[in-house]
C-alpha positions, -999 to 999 in steps of 0.1 A, spaced: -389 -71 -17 -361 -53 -41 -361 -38 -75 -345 -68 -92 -336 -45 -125 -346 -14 -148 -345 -16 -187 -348 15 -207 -354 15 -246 -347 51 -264 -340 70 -243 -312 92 -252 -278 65 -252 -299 43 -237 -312 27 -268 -318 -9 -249 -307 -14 -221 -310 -39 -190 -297 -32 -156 -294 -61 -129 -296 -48 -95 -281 -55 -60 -299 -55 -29 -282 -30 -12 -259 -8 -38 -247 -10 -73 -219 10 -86 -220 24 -118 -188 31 -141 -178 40 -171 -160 73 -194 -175 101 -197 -207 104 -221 -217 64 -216 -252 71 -203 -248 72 -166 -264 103 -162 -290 93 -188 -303 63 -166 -303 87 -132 -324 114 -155 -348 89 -170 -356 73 -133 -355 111 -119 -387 122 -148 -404 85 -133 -405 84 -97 -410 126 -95 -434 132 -117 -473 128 -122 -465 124 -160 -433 122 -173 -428 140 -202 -400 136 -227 -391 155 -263 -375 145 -291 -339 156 -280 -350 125 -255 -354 97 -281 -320 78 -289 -309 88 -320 -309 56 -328 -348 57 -334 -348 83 -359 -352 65 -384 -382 47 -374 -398 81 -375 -390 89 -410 -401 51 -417 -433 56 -402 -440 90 -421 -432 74 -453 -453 44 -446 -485 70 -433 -482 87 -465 -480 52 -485 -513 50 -471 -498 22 -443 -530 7 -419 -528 29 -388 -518 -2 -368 -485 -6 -391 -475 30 -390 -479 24 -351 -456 -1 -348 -433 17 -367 -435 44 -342 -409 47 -315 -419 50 -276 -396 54 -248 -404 24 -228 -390 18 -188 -396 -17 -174 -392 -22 -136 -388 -58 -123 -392 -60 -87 -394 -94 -71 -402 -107 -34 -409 -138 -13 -436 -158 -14 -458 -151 17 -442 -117 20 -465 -95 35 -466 -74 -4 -486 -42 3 -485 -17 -28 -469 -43 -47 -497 -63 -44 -519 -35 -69 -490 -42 -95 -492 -84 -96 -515 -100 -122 -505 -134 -126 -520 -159 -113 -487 -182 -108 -485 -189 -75 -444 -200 -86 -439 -163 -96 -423 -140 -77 -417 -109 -98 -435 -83 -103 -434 -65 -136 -442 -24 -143 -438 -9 -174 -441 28 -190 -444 40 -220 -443 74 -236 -458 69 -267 -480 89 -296 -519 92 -277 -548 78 -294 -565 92 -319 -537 118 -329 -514 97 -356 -530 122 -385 -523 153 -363 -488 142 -358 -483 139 -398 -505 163 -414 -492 191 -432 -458 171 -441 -444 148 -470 -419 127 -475 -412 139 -508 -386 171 -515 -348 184 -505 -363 197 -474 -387 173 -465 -369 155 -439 -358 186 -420 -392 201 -418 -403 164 -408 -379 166 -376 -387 206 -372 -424 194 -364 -416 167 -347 -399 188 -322 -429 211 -317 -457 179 -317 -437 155 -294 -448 170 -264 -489 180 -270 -494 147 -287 -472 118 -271 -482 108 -232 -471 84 -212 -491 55 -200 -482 29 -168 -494 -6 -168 -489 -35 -146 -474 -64 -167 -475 -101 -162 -439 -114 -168 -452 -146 -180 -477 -131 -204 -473 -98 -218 -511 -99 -231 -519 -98 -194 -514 -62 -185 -537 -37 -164 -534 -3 -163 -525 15 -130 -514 53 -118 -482 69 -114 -490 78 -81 -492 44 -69 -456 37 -83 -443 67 -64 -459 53 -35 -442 16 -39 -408 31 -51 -401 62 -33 -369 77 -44 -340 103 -35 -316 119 -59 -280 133 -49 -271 150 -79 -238 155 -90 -237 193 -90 -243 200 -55 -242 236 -54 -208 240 -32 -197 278 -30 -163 286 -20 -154 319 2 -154 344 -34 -188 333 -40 -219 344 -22 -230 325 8 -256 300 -4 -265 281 29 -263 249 8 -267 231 48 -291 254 58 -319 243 32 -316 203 37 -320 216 78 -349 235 71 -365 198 50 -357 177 79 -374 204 104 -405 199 82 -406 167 80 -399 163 120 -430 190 123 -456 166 99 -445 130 112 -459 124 145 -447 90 151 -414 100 152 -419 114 185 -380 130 192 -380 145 162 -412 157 163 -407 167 197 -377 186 188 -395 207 161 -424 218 184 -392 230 209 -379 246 181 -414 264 175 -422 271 209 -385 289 211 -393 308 180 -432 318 198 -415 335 225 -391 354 208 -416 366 184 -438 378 211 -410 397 227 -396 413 195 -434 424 191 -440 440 225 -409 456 227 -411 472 189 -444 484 195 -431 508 221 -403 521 198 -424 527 165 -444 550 195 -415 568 202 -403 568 165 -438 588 147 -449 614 169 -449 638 145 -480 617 130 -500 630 159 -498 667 145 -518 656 114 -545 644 137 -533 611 135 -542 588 152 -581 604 154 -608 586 175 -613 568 138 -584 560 131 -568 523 135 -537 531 155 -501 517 139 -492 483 151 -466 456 144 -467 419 143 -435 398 141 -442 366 127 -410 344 122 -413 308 103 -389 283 120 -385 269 86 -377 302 66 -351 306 96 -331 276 94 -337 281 49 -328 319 49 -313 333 82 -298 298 100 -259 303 91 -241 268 97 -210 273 113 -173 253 120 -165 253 155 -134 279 155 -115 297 187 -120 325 203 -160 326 200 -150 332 162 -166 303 148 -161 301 107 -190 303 81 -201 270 58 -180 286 28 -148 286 48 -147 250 51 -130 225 29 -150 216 -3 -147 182 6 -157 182 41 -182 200 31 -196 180 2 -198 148 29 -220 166 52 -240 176 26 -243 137 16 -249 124 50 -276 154 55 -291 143 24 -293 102 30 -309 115 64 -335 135 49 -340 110 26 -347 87 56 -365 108 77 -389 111 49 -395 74 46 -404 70 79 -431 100 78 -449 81 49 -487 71 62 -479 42 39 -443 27 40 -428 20 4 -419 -17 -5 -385 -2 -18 -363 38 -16 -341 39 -41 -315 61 -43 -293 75 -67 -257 91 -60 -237 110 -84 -202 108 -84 -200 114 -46 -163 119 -52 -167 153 -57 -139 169 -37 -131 143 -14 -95 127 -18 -89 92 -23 -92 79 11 -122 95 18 -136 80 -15 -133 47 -5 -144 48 32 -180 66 18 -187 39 -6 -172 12 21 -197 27 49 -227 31 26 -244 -1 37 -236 7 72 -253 39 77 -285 22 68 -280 -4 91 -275 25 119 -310 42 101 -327 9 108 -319 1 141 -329 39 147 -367 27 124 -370 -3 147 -374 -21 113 -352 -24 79 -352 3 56 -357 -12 21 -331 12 9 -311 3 -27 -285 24 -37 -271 32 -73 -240 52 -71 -223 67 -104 -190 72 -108 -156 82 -124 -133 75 -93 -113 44 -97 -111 43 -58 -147 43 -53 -145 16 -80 -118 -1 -60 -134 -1 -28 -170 -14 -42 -173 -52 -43 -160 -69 -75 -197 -79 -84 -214 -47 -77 -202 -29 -102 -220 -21 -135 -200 -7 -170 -210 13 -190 -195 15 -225 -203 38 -254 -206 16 -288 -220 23 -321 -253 4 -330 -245 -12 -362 -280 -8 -382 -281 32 -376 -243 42 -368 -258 57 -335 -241 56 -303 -256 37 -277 -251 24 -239 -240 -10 -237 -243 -24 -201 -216 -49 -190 -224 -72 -158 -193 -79 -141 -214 -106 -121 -224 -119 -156 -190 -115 -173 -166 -130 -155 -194 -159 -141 -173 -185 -168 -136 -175 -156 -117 -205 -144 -103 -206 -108 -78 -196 -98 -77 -169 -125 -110 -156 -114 -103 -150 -78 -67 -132 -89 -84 -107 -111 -112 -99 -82 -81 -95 -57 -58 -76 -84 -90 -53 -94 -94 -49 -56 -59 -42 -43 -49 -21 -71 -64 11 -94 -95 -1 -114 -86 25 -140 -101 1 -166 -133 8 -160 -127 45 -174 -97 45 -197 -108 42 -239 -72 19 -240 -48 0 -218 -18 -8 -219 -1 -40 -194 35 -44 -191 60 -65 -169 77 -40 -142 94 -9 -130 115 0 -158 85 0 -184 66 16 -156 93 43 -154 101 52 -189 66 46 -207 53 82 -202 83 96 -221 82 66 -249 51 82 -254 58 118 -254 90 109 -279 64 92 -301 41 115 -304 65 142 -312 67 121 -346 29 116 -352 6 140 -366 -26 154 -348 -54 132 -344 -33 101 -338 -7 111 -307 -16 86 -276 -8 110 -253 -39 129 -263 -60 100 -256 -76 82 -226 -56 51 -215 -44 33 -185 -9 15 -177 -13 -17 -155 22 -34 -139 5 -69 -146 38 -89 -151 45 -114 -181 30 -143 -158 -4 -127 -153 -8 -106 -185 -33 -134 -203 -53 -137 -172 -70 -104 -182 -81 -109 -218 -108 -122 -211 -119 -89 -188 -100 -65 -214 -126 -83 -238 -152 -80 -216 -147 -40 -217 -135 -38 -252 -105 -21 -243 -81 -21 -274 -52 -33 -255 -12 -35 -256 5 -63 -240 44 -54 -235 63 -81 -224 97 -95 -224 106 -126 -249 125 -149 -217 145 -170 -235 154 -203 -216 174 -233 -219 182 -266 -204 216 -266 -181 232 -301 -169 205 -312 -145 177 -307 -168 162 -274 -157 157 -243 -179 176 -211 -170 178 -179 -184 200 -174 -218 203 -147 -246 181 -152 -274 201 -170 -298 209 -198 -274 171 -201 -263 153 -232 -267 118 -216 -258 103 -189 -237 95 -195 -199 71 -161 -202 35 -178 -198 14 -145 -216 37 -156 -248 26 -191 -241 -7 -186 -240 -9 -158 -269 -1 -186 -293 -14 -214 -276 19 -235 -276 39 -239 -246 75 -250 -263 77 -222 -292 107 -214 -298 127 -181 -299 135 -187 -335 96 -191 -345 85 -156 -322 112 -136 -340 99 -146 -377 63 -139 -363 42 -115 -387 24 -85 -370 -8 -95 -380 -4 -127 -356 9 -102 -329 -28 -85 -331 -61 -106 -316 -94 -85 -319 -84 -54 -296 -50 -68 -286 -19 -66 -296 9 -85 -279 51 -68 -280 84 -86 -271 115 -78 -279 128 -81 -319 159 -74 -335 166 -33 -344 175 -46 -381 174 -77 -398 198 -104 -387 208 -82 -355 210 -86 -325 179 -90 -304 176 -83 -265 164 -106 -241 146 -83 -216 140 -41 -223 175 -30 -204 195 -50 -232 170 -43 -258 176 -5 -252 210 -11 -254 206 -25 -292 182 4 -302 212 32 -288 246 17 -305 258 54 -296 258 46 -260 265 9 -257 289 1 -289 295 -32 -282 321 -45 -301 310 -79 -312 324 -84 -335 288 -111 -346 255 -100 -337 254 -132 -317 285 -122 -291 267 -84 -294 240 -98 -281 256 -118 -254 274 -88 -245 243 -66 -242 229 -92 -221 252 -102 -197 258 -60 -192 220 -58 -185 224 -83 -157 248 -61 -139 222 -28 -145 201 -17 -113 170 -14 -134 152 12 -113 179 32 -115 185 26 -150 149 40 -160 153 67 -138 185 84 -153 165 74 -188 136 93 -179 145 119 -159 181 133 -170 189 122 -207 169 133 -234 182 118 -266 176 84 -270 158 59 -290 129 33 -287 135 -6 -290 116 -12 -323 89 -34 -307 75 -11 -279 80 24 -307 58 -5 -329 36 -15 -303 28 24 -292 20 33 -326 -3 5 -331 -21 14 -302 -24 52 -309 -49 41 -341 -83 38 -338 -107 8 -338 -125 -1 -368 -145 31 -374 -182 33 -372 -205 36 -400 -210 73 -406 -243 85 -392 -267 95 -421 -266 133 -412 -301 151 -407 -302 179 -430 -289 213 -422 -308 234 -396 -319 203 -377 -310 198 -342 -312 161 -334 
């Protein structure tokens, strides 16, 4: 038994969407603001509440609309069904599916069809307006006036939450009609649930001493006390009570004789008198409140000095802290009278302060700490986990098909943003070997900063490698605010003009608005028939395959890419750059070292005296350049300089926007959507 998926419909970004599942963990990534922390909330209000309430801040913007729509049509005297429909809900569907003849438990209370083929089980919620309350949620408003729409939303705000309610019903996925209603509770009990959030509350040593450890101790000493069948662990706790027992009773004896010693004077009030109750203390100590509130977790040190939680590292820290959680988490599992078909368990960004390495061994051992649980259970625990991220090495480290993005677009009736969720499993299901099995390995190997970057930019080697961050600096000193690169998200893959089009179809997949720089490889036959390397105005064609396969022709020649318009340089998102002549009729480089040396004249006057023996100059100059080098005295000791004319193009091309999105209609002023 697994949760198979979860699809959420206005909720915040989530407007629709529909989120496949892996048995064991899925890894969520996308920028910042893409609804990752939207999907952990919405499942959080779920599976931890009795109700789960939401308020209008809650509904996607994209659904505001629908409200109005359904005010205007209530006072157009609309059939209460009609304005209904009109209505918006926040709806959650859970798909879980199983075996047949799988023993199915509490699933069981959620199955109503009567396929015996079938093996999902649907769930779905909804937070929608109660019955009986659609002329309390209007009354008193109009859809008429300058201010009509504002004081619409302004009640809105206030009614939401006394006159919407959520409702849970088991669904059969063949039938929607086929639906019974079922409790909250019962969910809970099939789905029990865990959330590592991704502020976890790590102090440093200018900070009072929280005893972040000390609190998840003092859970898992709880749990030990309640679950009996875990006989170490409960053994353990009554240990730990027993302990605490005898050192109560001590402290008690022995303070009663000092408090003695410490009032006498009270005798020379009369007190105590024959009626009197004489003073007595009683110690009591909670083994919990002890490991919560007085239970300091120390780092072994030297000397009997041992170091406090605070003066550890934040990221050794913040691993324990995981670890200690997933156990509780566990623990907690196994003290359930009634064992849950499915945990599931959400992870915020667990790179929080853990370098690189350590990144990508947490996310690599995930699965194997609950295998070790198991063994430890004597049984599987039906644990899924959903880990969000920014970290391109948790990224790397996570199997290619694991991973879920999440991109930010802008729904095209409303001009809303939304959550878009892009299956890498799905995506990338048509790729052709072998080009599908290089991108899994290059994505693997190498930084997926795709996954988080709002551009991208792929180039050949080193030298580009080397100068680009300064092309870009130099080109932004020339732009005006608002349109500088530099300012903006993107991420610069060493892809290599012979791999380069094996990722459009991924950049497409993301929607990355992408520049391609790559070198122009002009080629010609020699005696024995086979092409070699020549300046451009002896090339026959290009041996560079991303040219190739940009324009779908295989023998274009040099002649035919130099005379090529900008607008066939530009596909959707993309934009391809090779090298073109610094002025009409001039020269034009073969690779970036000789272009650069057409774009600075100052530096390399060559003296021609034909653009055509220029250009063989340049080139055969180039051949003789160590290139790393080269870049490095570019970028790192001369300042003035100047761009070859088809990167400078390229970078400014890239620094615009996409198409921009249809202006939201704004709600009017004082309105807080």
């Amino acid at each position: 038994m697994q949760l198979n998926r979860i699809a959420v419909k206005n909720f915040r970004l989530l407007h629709d969407v529909d989120l496949l599942l892996e048995r064991r963990s899925t890894v969520i990534v996308g920028r910042n603001n893409s609804g990752k922390t939207s999907l952990t909330e919405v499942m959080k209000r779920l599976l931890s509440e009795n109700n789960p309430t939401f308020r209008l801040e809650d509904f996607s913007f994209g659904c505001h609309q629908s409200f109005w729509e359904a005010l205007v049509a209530a006072k157009g005297d609309a059939s209460e069904p009609d304005v209904r429909k009109l209505l918006p809900s926040i709806e959650i569907r859970l798909s879980f599916g199983y075996e047949i003849g799988e023993p199915l438990g509490l699933l069981g209370d959620f199955i109503v069809d009567v396929d015996p083929a079938c093996t999902e089980a649907l769930i779905v919620v909804h937070y929608a307006l109660k019955e009986g309350r659609l002329a309390a949620l209007f009354n008193g408003l109009t859809d008429q006036g300058e201010t009509a729409r504002a004081d619409f939303f302004r009640a809105l705000r206030e009614r939401i939450p006394a006159m919407f309610g959520s409702s849970l019903s088991a669904v059969d996925p063949n039938d929607s009609t086929n639906q019974k209603a079922v409790d909250g509770a019962t969910l809970r009990a099939l789905c029990a649930s865990g959330f590592i959030s991704a502020q976890r509350g790590l102090d440093d040593a200018s900070q009072k001493d929280r005893v972040v450890l000390g609190k998840v101790l003092e859970n898992l000493f709880a749990t030990a006390k309640t679950n009996t069948a875990d006989t170490d662990s409960h053994g353990t706790a009554e240990q730990l009570e027993s302990a605490v027992k005898d050192i109560q009773e001590k402290i008690g004896n022995d303070f009663n004789l000092k408090l003695d010693a410490l009032l006498p004077a009270l005798s020379l009030f009369g007190y105590p008198g024959l009626t009197d109750p004489r003073l007595r203390t009683e110690t009591t100590l909670d083994v919990a409140r002890l490991l919560n509130n007085h239970t300091k977790v120390r780092y072994t040190g030297a000397n009997g000095v041992h170091l406090p939680e605070a003066y550890n590292g934040l990221g050794a820290r913040n691993i324990i802290l995981i670890l200690l959680q997933l156990r509780e988490f566990f623990k907690l599992y196994g003290a359930m009278e009634t064992a849950p078909g499915v945990h599931l368990i959400f992870v915020e960004e667990p790179e929080v302060h853990l370098h690189p390495q350590m990144q990508e061994v947490f996310i690599r051992k995930l699965g194997e700490i609950a295998d070790v649980f198991s063994k430890e259970l004597g049984a599987p625990w039906p644990v899924q986990f959903i880990v969000s991220t920014h970290s391109s090495h948790v990224a790397n480290e996570a199997h290619f098909e694991t991973i879920r993005y999440f991109l930010t677009a802008t729904d095209d009736g409303t001009g809303a943003l939304k959550t878009v969720v892009k299956d890498l499993r799905k995506g990338l299901s048509g790729k052709a070997e072998p080009d599908r099995s290089f991108l899994h390995q290059y994505m693997t190997l190498t930084r997926c900063d795709l996954f988080f970057a709002d551009k991208a930019i792929l180039i050949e080697g080193t030298t580009e490698r080397l100068l680009l961050p300064k092309m870009i600096k130099m080109t932004d000193a020339t732009q005006p605010e608002g349109k500088k690169l530099g300012s903006q998200y993107f991420s610069i893959m060493e892809v290599g003009g012979a791999y380069a089009h094996i990722f459009f179809d991924l950049l497409a997949f993301l929607e990355l608005r992408t520049l391609v720089i790559t070198d122009i490889d002009t080629v010609k036959p020699n005696d024995k028939g086979h092409h070699v390397a020549c300046q451009v105005a002896h090339g026959e064609r290009t041996s560079n395959a991303c040219i190739k396969a940009w324009f779908a022709k295989p023998d274009i020649a040099p002649k035919e890419l130099l005379a090529t318009p900008d607008v066939a340089k530009t596909s959707g998102r993309r934009r391809i750059a090779f090298q073109q002549p610094e002025m009409m009729d001039g020269p034009c480089g073969r690779s970036f070292e000789d272009a650069f040396m057409h774009a600075n004249t100052d530096r390399f006057p060559f003296p021609g005296p034909s653009a055509e023996e220029r250009e063989g100059q340049a080139w055969v100059e180039a051949l003789t350049l160590k290139k790393s080098e080269f870049a490095l005295r570019l970028a790192l000791g001369e300042e003035k300089w100047s761009i070859p004319r088809y990167i400078r193009d390229g970078l400014l091309w890239l620094a615009e926007d996409d198409v921009p999105p249809p202006a939201i209609v704004p709600l009017a002023a004082g309105v807080v959507a």
